[in-house]
N, CA, C and O atoms as a Maestro MAE file, in Angstrom:
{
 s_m_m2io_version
 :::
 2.0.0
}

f_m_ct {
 s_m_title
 :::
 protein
 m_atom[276] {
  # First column is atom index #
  i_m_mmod_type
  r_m_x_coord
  r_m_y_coord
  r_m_z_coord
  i_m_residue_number
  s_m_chain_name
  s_m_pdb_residue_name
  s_m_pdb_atom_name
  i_m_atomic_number
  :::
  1 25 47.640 39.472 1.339 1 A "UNK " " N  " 7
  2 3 48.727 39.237 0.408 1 A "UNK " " CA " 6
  3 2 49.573 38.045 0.843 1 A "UNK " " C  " 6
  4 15 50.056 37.339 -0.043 1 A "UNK " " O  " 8
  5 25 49.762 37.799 1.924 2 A "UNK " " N  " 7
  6 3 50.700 36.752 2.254 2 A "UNK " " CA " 6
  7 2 50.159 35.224 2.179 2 A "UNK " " C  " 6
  8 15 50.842 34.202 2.253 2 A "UNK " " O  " 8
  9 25 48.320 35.364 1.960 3 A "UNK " " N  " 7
  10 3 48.165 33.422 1.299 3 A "UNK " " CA " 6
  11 2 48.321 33.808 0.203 3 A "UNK " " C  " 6
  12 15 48.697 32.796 -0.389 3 A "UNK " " O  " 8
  13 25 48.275 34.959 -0.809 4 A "UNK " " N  " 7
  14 3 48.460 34.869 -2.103 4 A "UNK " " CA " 6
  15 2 50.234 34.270 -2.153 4 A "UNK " " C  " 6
  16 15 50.567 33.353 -2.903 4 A "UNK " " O  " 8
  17 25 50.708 34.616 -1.702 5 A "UNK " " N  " 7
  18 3 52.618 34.221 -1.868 5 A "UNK " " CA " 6
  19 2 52.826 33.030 -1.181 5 A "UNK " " C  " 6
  20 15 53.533 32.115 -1.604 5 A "UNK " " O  " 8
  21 25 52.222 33.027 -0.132 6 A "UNK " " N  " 7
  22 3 51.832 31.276 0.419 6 A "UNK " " CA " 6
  23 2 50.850 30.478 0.403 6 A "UNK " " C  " 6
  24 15 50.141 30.313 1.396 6 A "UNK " " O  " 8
  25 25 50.652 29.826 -0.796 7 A "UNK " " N  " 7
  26 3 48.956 29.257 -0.608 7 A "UNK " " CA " 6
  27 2 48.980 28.393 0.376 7 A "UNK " " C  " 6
  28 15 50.084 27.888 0.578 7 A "UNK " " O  " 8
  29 25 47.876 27.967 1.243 8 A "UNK " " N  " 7
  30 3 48.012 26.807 2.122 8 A "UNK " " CA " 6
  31 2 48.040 25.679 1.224 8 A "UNK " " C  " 6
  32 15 48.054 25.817 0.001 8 A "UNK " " O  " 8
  33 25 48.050 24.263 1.974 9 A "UNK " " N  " 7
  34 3 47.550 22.821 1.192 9 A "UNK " " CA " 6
  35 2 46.856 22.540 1.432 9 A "UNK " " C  " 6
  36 15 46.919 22.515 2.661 9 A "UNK " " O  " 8
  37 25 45.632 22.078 1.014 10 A "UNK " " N  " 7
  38 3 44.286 21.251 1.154 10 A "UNK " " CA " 6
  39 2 44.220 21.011 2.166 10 A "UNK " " C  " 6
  40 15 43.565 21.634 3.001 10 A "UNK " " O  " 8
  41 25 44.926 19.984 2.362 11 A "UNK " " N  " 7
  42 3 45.143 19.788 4.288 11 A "UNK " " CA " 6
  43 2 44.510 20.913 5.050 11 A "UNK " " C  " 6
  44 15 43.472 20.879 5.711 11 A "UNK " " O  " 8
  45 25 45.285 21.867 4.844 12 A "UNK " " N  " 7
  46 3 45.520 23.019 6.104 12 A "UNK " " CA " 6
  47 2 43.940 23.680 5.838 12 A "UNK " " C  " 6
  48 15 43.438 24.026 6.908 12 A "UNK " " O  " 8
  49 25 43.193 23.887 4.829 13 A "UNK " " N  " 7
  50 3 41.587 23.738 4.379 13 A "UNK " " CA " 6
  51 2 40.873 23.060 4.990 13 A "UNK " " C  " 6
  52 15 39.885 23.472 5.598 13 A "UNK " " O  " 8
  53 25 41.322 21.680 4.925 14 A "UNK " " N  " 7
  54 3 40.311 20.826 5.575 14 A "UNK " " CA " 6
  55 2 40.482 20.752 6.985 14 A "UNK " " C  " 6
  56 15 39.522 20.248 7.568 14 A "UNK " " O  " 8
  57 25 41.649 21.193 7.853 15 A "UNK " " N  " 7
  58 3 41.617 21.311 8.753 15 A "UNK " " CA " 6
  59 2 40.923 22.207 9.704 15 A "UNK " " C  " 6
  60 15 40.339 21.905 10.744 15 A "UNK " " O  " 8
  61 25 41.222 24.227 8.750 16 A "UNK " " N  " 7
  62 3 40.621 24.680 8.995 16 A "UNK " " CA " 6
  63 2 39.201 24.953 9.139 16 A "UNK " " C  " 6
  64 15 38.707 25.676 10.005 16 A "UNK " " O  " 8
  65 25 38.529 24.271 8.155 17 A "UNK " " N  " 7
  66 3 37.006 23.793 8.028 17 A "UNK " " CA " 6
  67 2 36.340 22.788 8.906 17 A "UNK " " C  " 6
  68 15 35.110 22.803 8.863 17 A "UNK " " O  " 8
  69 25 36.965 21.829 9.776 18 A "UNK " " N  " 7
  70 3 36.836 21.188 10.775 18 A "UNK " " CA " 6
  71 2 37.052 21.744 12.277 18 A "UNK " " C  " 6
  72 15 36.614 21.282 13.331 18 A "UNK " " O  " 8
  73 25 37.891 22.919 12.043 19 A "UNK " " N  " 7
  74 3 37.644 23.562 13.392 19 A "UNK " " CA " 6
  75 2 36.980 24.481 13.261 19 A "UNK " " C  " 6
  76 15 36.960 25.244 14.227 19 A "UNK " " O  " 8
  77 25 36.132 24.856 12.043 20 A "UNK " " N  " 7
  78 3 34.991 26.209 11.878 20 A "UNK " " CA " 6
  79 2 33.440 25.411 12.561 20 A "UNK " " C  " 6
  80 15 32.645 25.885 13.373 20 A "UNK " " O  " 8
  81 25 33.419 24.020 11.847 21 A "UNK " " N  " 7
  82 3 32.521 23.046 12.083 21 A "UNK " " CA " 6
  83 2 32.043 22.089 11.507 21 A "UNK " " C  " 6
  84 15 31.362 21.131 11.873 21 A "UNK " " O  " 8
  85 25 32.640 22.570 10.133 22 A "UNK " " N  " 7
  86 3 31.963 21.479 8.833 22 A "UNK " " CA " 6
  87 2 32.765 20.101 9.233 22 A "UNK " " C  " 6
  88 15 33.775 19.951 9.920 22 A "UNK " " O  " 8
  89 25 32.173 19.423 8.741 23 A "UNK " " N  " 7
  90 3 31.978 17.919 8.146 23 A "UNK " " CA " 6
  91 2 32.631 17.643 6.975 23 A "UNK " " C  " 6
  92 15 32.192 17.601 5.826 23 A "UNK " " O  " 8
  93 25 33.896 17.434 7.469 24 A "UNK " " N  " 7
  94 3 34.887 17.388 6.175 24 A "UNK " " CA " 6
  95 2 35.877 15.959 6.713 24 A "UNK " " C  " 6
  96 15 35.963 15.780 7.928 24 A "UNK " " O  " 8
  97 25 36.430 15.210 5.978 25 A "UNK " " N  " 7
  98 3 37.569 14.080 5.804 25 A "UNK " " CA " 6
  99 2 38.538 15.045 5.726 25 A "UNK " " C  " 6
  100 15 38.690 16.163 5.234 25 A "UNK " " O  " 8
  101 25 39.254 14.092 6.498 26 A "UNK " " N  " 7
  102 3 40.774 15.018 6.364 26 A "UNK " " CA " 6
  103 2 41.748 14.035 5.891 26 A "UNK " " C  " 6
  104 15 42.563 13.302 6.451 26 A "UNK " " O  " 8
  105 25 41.321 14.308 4.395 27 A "UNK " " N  " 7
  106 3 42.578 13.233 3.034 27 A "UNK " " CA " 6
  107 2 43.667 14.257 2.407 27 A "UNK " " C  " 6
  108 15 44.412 13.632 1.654 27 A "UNK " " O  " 8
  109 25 43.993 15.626 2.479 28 A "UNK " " N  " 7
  110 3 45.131 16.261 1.814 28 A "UNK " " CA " 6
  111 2 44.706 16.461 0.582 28 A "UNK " " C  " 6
  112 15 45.317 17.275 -0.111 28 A "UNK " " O  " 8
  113 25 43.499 15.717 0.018 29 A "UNK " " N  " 7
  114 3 42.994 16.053 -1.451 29 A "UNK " " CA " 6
  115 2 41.952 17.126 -1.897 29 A "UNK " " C  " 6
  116 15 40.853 17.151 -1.344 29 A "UNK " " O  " 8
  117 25 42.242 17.932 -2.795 30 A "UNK " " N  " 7
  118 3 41.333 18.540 -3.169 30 A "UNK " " CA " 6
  119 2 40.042 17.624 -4.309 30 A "UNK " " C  " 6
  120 15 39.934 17.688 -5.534 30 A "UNK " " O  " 8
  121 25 39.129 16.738 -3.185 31 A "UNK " " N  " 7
  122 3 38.331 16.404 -3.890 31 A "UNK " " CA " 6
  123 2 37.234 16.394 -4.267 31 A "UNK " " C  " 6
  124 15 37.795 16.310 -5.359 31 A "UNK " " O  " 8
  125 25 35.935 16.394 -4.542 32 A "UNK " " N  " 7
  126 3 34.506 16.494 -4.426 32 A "UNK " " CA " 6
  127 2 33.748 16.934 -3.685 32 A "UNK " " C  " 6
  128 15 32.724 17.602 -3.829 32 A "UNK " " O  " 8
  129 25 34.712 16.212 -2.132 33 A "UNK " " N  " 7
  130 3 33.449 16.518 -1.077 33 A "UNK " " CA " 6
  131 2 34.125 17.490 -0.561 33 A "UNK " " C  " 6
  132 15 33.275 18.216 -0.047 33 A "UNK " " O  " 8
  133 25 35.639 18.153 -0.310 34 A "UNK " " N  " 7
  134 3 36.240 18.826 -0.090 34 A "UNK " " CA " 6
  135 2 35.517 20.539 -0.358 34 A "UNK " " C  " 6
  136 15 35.085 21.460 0.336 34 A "UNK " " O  " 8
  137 25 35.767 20.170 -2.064 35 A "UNK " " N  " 7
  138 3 35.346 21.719 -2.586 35 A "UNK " " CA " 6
  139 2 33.866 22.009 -2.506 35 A "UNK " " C  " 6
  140 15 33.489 23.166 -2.696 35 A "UNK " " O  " 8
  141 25 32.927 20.973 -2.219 36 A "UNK " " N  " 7
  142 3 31.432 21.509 -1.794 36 A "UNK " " CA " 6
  143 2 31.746 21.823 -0.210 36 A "UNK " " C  " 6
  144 15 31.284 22.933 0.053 36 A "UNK " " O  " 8
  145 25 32.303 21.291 0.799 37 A "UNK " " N  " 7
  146 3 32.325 22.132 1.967 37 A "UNK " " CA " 6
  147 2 33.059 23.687 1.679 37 A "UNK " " C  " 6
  148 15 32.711 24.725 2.242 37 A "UNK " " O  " 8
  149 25 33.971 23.581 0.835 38 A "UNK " " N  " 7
  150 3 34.510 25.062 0.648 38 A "UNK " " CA " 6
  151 2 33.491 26.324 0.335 38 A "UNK " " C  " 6
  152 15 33.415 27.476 0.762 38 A "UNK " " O  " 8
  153 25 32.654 25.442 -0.739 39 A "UNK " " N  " 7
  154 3 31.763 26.378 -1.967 39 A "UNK " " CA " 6
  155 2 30.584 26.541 -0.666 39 A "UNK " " C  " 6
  156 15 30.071 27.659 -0.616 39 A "UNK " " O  " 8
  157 25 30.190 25.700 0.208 40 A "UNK " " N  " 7
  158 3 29.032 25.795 1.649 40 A "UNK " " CA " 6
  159 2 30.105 27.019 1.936 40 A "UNK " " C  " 6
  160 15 29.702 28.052 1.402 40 A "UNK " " O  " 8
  161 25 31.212 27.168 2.550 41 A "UNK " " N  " 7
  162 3 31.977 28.190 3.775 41 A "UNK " " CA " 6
  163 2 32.041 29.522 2.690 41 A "UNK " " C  " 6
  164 15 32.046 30.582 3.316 41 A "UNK " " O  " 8
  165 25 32.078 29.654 1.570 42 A "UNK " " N  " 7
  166 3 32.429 30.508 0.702 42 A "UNK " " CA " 6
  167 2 30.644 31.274 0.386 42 A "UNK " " C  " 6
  168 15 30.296 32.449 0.272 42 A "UNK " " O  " 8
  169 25 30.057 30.307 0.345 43 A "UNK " " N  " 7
  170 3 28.247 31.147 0.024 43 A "UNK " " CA " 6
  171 2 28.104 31.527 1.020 43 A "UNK " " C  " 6
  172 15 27.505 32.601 0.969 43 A "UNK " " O  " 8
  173 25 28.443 31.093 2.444 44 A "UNK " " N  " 7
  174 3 28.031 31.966 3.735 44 A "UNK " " CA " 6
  175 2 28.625 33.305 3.780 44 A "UNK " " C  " 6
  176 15 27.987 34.346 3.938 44 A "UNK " " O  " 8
  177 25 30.171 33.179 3.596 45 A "UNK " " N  " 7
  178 3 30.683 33.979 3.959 45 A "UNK " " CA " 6
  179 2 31.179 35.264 2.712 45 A "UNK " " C  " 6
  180 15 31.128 36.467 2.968 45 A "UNK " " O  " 8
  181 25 31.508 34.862 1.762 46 A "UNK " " N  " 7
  182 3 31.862 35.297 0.226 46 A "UNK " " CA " 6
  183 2 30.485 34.608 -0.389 46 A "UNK " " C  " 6
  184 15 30.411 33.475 -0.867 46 A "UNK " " O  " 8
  185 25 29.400 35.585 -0.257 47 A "UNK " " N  " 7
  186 3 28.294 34.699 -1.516 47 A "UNK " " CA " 6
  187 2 28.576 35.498 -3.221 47 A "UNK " " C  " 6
  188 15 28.044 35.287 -4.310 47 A "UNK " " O  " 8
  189 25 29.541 36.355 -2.824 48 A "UNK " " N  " 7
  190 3 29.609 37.311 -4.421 48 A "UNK " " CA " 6
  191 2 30.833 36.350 -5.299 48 A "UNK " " C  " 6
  192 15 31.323 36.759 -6.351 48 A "UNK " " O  " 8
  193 25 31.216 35.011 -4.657 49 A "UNK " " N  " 7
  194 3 32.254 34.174 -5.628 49 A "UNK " " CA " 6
  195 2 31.903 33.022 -4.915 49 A "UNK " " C  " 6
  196 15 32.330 33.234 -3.780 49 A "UNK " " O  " 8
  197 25 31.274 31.731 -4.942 50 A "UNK " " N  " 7
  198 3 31.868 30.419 -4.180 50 A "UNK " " CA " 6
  199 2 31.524 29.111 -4.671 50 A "UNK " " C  " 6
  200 15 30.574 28.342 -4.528 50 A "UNK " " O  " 8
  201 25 33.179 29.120 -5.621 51 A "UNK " " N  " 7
  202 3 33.326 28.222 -6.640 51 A "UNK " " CA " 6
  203 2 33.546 27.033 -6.388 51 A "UNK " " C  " 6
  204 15 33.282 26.017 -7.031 51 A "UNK " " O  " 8
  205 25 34.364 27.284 -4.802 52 A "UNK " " N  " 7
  206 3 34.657 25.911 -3.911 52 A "UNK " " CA " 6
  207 2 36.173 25.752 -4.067 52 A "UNK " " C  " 6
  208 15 36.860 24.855 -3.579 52 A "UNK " " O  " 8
  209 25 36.616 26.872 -4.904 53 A "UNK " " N  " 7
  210 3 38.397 26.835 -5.393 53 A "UNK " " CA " 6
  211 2 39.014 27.352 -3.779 53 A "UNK " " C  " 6
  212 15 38.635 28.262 -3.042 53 A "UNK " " O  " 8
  213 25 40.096 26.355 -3.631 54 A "UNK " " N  " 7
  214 3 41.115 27.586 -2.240 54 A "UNK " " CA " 6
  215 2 41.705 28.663 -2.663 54 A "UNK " " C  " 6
  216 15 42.546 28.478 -3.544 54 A "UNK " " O  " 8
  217 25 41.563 29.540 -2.377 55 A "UNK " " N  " 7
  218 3 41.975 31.165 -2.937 55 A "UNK " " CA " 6
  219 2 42.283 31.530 -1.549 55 A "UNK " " C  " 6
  220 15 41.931 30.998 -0.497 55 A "UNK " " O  " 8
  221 25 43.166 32.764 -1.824 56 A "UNK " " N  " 7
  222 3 43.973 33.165 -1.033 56 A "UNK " " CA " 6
  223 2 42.616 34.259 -0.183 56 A "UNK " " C  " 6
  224 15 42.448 33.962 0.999 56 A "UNK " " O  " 8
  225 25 41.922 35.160 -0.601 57 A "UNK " " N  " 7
  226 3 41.036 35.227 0.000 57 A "UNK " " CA " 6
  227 2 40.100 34.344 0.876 57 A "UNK " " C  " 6
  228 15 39.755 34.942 1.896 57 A "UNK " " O  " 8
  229 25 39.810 33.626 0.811 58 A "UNK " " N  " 7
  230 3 39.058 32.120 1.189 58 A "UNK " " CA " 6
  231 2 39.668 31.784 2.685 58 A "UNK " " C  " 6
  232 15 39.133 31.777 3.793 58 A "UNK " " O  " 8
  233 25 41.166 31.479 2.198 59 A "UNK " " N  " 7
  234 3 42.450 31.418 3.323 59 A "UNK " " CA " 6
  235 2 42.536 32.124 4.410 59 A "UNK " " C  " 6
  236 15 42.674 31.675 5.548 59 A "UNK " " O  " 8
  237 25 42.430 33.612 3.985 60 A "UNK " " N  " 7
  238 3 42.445 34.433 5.611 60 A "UNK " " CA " 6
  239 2 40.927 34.355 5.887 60 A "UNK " " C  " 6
  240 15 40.533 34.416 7.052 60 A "UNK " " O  " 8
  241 25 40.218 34.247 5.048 61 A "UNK " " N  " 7
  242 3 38.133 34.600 5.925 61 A "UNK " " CA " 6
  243 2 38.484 33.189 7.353 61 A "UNK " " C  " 6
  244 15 38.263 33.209 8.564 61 A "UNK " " O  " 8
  245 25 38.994 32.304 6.599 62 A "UNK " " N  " 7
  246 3 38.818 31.199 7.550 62 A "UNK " " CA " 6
  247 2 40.075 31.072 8.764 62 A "UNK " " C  " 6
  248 15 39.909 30.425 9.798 62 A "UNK " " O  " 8
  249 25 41.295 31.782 8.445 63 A "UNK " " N  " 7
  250 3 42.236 32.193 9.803 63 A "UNK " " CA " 6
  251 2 41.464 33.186 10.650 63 A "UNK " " C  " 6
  252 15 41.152 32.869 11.798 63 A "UNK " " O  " 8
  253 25 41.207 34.122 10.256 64 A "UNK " " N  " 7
  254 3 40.286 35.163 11.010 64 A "UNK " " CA " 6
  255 2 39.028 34.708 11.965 64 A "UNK " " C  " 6
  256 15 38.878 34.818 13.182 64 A "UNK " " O  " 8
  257 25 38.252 34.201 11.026 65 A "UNK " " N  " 7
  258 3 37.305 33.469 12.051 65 A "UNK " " CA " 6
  259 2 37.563 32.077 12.804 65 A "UNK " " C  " 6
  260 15 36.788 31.655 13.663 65 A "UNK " " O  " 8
  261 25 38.556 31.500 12.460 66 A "UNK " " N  " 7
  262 3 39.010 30.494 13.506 66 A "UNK " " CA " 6
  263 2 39.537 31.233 14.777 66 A "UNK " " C  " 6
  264 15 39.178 31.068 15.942 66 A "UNK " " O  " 8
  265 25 40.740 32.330 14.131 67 A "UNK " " N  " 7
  266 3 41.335 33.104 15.604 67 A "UNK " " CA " 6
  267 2 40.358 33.455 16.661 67 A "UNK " " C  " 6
  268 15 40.709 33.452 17.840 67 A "UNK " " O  " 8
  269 25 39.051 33.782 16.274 68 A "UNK " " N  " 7
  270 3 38.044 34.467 17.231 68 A "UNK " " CA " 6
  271 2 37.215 33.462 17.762 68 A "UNK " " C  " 6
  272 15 36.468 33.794 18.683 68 A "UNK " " O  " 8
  273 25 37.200 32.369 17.387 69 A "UNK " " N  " 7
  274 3 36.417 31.125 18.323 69 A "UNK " " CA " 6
  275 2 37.199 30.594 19.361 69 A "UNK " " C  " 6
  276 15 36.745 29.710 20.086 69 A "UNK " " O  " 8
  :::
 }
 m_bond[275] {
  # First column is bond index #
  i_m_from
  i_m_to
  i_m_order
  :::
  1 1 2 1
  2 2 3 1
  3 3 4 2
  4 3 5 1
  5 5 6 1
  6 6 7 1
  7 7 8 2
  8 7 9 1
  9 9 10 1
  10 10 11 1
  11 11 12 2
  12 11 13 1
  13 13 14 1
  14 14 15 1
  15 15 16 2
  16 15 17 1
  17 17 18 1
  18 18 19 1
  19 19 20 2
  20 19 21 1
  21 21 22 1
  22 22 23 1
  23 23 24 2
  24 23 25 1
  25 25 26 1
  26 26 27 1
  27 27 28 2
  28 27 29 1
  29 29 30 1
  30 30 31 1
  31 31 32 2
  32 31 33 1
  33 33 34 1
  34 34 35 1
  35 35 36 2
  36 35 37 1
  37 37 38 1
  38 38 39 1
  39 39 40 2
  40 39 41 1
  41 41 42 1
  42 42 43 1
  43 43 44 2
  44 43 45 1
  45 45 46 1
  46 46 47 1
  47 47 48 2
  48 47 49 1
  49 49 50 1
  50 50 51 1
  51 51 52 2
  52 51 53 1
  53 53 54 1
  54 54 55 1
  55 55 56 2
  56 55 57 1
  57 57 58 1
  58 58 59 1
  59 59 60 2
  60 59 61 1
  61 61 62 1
  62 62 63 1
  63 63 64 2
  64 63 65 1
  65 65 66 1
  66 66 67 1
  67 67 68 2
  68 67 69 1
  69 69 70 1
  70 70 71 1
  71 71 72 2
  72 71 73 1
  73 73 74 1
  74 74 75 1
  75 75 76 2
  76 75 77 1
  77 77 78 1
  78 78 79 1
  79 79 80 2
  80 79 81 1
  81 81 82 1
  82 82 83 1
  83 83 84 2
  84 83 85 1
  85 85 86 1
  86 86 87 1
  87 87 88 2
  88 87 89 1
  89 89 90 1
  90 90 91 1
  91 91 92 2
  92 91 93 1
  93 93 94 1
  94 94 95 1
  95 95 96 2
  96 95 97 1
  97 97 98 1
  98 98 99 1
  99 99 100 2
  100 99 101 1
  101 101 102 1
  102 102 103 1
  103 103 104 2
  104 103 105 1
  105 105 106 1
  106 106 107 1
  107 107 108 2
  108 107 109 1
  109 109 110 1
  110 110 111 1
  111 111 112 2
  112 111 113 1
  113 113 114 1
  114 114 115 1
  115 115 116 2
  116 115 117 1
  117 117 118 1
  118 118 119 1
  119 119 120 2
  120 119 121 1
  121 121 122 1
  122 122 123 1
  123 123 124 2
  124 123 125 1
  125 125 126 1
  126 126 127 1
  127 127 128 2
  128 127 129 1
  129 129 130 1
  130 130 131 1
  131 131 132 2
  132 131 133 1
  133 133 134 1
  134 134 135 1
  135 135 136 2
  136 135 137 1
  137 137 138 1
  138 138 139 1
  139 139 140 2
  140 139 141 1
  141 141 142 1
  142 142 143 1
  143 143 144 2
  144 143 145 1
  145 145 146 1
  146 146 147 1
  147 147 148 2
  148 147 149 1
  149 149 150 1
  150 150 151 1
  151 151 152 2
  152 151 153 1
  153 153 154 1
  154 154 155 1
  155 155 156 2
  156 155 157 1
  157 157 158 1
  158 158 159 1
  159 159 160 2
  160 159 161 1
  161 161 162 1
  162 162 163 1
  163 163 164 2
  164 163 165 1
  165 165 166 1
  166 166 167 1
  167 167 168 2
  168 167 169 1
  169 169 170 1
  170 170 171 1
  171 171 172 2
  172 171 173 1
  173 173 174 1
  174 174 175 1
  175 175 176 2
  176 175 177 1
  177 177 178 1
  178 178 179 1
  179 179 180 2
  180 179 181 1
  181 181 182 1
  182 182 183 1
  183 183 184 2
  184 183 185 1
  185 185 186 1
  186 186 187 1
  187 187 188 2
  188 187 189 1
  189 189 190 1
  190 190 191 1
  191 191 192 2
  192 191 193 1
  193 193 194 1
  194 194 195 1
  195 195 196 2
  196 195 197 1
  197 197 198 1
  198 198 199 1
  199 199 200 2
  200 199 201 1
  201 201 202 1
  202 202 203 1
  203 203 204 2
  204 203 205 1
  205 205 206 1
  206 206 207 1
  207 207 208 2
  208 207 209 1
  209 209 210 1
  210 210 211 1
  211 211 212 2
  212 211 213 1
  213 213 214 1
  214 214 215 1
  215 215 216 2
  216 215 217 1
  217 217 218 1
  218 218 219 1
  219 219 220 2
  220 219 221 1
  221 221 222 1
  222 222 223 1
  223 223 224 2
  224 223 225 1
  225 225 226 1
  226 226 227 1
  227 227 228 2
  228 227 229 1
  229 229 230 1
  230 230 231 1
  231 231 232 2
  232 231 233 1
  233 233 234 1
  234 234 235 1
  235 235 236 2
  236 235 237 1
  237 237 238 1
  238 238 239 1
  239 239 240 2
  240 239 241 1
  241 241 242 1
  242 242 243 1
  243 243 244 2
  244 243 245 1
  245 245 246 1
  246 246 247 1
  247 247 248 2
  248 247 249 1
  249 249 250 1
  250 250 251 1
  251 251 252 2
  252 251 253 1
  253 253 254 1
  254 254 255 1
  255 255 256 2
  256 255 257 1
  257 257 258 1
  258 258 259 1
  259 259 260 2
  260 259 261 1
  261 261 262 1
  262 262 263 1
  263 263 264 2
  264 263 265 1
  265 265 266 1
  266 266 267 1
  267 267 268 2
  268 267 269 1
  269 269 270 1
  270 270 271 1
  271 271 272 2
  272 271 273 1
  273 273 274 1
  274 274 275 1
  275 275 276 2
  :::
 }
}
C-alpha cells in the first residue's frame, strides 16, 4: 500500500533495475527502452501482468529483491 500512496519516479525504476542487473540508461524518462526492461523484470517475476507500466506492485517486487542482494 505505501508505493500505491507514493509512487516512485522513473528514476528511482531505473535505478532500481540497475542494481537488480539490467541494462538500463539512467534518463528520469519513462521511455521505450525503459518500459521493455520493466516488461523483461515484470515477465520474470509477475508473468500474470507485464505491460512494462511502474505500478505500485512492480515497486515493492523490486525493493524486496534488491534488499536481499
Amino acid at each position: 500500500a505505501y508505493f500505491d500512496a507514493n509512487p516512485p519516479t522513473v528514476a528511482w525504476y531505473q535505478q532500481q533495475l540497475a542494481r537488480f542487473g539490467y541494462a538500463i540508461e539512467q534518463t528520469g524518462v519513462n521511455d521505450v527502452s525503459t518500459r521493455h526492461v520493466l516488461a523483461a523484470f515484470q515477465m520474470r517475476f509477475r508473468p500474470q501482468r507485464f505491460d512494462g507500466m511502474p505500478d505500485a506492485q512492480t515497486a515493492a517486487m523490486l525493493q524486496v529483491l534488491n534488499r536481499t542482494r
